[in-house]
C-alpha positions as CSV (number, residue, x, y, z in Angstrom):
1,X,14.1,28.7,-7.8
2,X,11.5,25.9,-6.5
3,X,12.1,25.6,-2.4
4,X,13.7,21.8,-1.5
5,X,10.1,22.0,0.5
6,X,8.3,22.0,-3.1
7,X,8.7,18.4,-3.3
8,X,7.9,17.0,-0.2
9,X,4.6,19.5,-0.6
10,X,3.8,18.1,-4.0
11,X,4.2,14.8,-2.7
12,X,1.9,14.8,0.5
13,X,-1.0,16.5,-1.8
14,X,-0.5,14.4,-5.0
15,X,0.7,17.5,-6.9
16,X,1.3,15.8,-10.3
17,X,1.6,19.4,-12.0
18,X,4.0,20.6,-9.8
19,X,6.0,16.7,-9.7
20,X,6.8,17.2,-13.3
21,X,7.7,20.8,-13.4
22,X,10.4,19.4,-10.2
23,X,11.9,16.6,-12.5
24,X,12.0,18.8,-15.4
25,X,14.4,21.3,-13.1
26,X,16.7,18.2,-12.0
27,X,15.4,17.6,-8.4
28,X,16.6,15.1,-6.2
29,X,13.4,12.2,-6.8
30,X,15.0,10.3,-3.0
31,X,15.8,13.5,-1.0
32,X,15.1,13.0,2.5
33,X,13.2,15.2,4.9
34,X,13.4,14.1,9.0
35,X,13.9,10.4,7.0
36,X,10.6,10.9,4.9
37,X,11.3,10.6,1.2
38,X,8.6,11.3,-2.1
39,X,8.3,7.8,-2.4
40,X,7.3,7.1,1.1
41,X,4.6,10.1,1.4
42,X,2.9,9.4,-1.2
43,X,2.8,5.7,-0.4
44,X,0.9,7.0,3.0
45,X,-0.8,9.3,1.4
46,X,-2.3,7.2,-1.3
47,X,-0.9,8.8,-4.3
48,X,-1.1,6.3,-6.6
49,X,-0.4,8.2,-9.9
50,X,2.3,10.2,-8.4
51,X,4.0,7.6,-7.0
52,X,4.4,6.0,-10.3
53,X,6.2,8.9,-11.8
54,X,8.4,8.5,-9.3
55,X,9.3,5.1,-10.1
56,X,9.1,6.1,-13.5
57,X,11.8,8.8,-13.0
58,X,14.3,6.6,-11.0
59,X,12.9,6.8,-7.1
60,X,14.8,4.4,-5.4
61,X,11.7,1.9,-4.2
62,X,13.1,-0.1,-1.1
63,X,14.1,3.0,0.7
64,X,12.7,3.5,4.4
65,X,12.5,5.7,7.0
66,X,13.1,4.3,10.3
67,X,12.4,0.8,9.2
68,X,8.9,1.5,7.2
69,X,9.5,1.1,3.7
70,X,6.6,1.8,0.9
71,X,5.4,-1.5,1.1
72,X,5.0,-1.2,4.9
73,X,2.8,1.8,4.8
74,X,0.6,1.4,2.1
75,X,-0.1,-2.0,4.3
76,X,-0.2,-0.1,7.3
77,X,-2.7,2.8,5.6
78,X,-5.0,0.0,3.3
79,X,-3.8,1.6,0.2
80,X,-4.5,-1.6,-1.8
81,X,-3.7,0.1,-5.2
82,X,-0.2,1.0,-3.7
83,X,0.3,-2.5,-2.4
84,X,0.0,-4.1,-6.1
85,X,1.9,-1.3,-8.0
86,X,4.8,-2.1,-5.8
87,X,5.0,-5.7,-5.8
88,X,4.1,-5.4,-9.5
89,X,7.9,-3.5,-9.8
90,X,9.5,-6.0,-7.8
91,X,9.2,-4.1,-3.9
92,X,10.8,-6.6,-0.9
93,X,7.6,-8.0,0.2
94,X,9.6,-9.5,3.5
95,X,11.5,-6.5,4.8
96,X,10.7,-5.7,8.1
97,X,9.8,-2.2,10.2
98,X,12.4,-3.6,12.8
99,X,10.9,-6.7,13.7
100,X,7.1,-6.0,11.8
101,X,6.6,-6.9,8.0
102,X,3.5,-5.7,6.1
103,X,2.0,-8.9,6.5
104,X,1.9,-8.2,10.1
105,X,1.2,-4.8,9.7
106,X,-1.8,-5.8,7.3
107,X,-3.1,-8.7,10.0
108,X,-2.9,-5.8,12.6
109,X,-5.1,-3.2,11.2
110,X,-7.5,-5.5,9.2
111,X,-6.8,-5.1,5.6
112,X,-7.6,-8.4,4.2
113,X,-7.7,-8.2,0.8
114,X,-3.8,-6.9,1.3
115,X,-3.6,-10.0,3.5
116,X,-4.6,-11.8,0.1
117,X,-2.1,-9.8,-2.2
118,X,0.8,-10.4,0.2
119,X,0.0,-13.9,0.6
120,X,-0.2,-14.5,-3.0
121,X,2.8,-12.9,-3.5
122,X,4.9,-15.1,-1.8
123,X,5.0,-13.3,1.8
124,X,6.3,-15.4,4.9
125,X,3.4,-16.2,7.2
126,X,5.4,-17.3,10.0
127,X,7.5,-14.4,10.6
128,X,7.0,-13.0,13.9
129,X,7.5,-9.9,16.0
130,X,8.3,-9.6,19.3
131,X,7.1,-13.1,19.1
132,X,3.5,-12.3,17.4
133,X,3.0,-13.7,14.1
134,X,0.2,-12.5,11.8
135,X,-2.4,-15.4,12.8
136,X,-1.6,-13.8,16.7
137,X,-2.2,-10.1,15.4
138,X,-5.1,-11.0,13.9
139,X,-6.7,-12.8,16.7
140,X,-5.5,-10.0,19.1
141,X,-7.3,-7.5,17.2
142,X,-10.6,-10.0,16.1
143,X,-9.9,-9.6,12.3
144,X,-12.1,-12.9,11.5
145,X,-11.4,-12.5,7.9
146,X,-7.9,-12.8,8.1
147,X,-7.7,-15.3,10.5
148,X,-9.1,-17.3,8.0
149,X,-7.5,-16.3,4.9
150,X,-4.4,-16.9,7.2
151,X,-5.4,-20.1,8.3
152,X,-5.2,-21.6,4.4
153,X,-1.6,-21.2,4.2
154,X,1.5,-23.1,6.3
155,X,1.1,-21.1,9.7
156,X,2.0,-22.1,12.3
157,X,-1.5,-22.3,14.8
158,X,0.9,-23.3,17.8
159,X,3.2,-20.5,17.6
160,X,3.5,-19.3,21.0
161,X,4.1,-14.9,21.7
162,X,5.3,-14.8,25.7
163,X,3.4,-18.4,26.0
164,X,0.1,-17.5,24.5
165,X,-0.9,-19.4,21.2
166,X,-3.3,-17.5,18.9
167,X,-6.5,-19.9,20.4
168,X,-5.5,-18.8,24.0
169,X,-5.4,-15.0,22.4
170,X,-8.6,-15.7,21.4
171,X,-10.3,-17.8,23.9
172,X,-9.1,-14.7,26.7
173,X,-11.1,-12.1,24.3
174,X,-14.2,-14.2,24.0
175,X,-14.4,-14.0,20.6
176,X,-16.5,-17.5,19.6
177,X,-16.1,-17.3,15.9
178,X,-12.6,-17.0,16.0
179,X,-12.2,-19.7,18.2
180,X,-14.7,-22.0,16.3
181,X,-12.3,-21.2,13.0
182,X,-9.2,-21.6,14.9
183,X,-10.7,-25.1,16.5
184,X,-11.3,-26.6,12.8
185,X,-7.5,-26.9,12.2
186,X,-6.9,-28.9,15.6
187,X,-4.6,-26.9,17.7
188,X,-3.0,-27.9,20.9
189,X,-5.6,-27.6,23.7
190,X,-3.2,-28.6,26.0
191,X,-0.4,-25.7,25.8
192,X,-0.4,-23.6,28.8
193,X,1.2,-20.0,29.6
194,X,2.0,-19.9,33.8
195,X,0.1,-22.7,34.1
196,X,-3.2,-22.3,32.1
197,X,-4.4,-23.3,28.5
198,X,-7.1,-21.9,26.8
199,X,-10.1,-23.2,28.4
200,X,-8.7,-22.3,31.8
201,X,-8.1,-18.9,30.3
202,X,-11.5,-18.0,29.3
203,X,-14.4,-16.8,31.0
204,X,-17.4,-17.7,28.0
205,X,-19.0,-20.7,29.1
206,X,-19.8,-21.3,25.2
207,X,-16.5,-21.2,24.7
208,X,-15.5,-23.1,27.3
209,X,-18.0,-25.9,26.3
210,X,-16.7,-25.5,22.8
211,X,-13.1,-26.1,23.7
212,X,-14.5,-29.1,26.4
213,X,-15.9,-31.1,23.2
214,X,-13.5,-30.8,21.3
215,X,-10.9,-32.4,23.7
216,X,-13.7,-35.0,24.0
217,X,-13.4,-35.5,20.5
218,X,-9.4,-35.7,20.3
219,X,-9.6,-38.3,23.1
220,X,-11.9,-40.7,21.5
221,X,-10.1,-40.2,18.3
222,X,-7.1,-41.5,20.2
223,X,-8.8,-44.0,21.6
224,X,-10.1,-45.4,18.7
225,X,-6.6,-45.1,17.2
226,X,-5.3,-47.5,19.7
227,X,-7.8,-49.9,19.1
228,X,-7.8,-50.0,15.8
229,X,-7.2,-53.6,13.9
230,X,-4.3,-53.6,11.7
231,X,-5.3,-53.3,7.6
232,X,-4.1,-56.7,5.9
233,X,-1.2,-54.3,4.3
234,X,0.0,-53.4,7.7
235,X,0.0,-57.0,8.8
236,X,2.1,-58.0,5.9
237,X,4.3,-55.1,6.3
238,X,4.9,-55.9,9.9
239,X,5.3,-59.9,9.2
240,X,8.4,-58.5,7.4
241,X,10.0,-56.6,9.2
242,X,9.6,-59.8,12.3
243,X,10.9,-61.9,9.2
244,X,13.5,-59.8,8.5
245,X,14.7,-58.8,12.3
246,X,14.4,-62.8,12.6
247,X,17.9,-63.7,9.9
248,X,19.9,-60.8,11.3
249,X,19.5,-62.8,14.6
């Protein structure tokens, strides 16, 4: 008789021989061992083949151990192939390792083509943890790629993690590029964390003089906003509205 050990074994080396001679005996496809499954070894493993006779043969695919789900670790590990095999059978993109998602996970450790998968599949880009969201992870750990992949969808670049925005992240590691990206979508110069924003925050005098011309820039825009002569449509919109506040007198 095969050990209960036989699976987990199989599992961590991709034992696709010994896998089918287990289901062929009956064995228990979602046992758990210390909270570690099949399914979620040979997710971090990388197992592509052998995960999918898992699935095949009724392994339960949102199960997790400790909060990291298949999905999670594959993220976590850059096991692209993973990644689309189980959003391809319907995975929860969204559920979180306590408070982390893969998307977070992914922005974290740099994968950005599982950045793109998981954005293209629908993933929320503005869930945070611990008050990070992925555009802060990425930024904390310089991932330039994702920063801009991130930067094409609906996230928010103001979100603030203990009062730093992702541009202050950036600005206090001196990363230039990042900063230049982050700078072409307009955030808030102006947000400050115990009494400093980003250019107060950094120590790069490029970066500072980056960060000084663009404020530049914002201020003339508002200037020139202000001083701007009504378009005939606006005109005639607001002779209404005086023509119309005018009867109900």
């Amino acid at each position: 008789m095969l050990s209960q050990e036989s699976i987990f074994s199989a599992a961590e080396n991709g034992d696709l021989k010994m896998l089918e001679s287990l289901i062929q005996k009956g064995v228990n496809l979602n046992q758990q061992n210390q909270g570690w499954t099949p399914l979620l070894i040979s997710s971090h493993e990388g197992h592509l083949d052998f995960l999918k006779v898992l699935l095949d043969n009724g392994a339960y695919i949102d199960q997790e151990n400790f909060g990291s789900t298949a999905l999670y670790l594959a993220c976590q590990e850059g096991h692209e192939d993973i990644v689309n095999e189980l959003i391809k059978r319907k995975i929860t993109i969204d559920k979180p390792n306590r408070n982390a998602t893969p998307l977070l996970v992914a922005s974290q450790e740099g994968h950005t083509e599982i950045v793109k998968i998981l954005l293209m599949n629908g993933a929320n880009v503005n869930i945070s943890d611990k008050g990070d969201n992925a555009l802060q992870y990425a930024c904390l750990h310089n991932h330039v790629s994702i920063v801009k992949q991130l930067l094409k969808e609906k996230i928010d670049i103001n979100h603030q993690d203990n009062g730093d925005t992702a541009l202050m992240i950036s600005c206090d590691n001196e990363n230039t590029e990042i900063v230049k990206t982050l700078l072409l979508k307009e955030p808030d110069l102006n947000i400050a964390n115990h009494g400093k924003n980003a250019i107060q925050m950094t120590h790069n005098n490029d970066i500072r003089d980056l960060l000084l011309q663009k404020m530049k820039e914002f201020q003339k825009a508002k200037e020139a906003a202000q001083t701007q002569t009504p378009t005939p449509r606006e005109e005639k919109k607001k002779a209404g509205l005086f023509a119309c506040c005018s009867q109900q007198k």
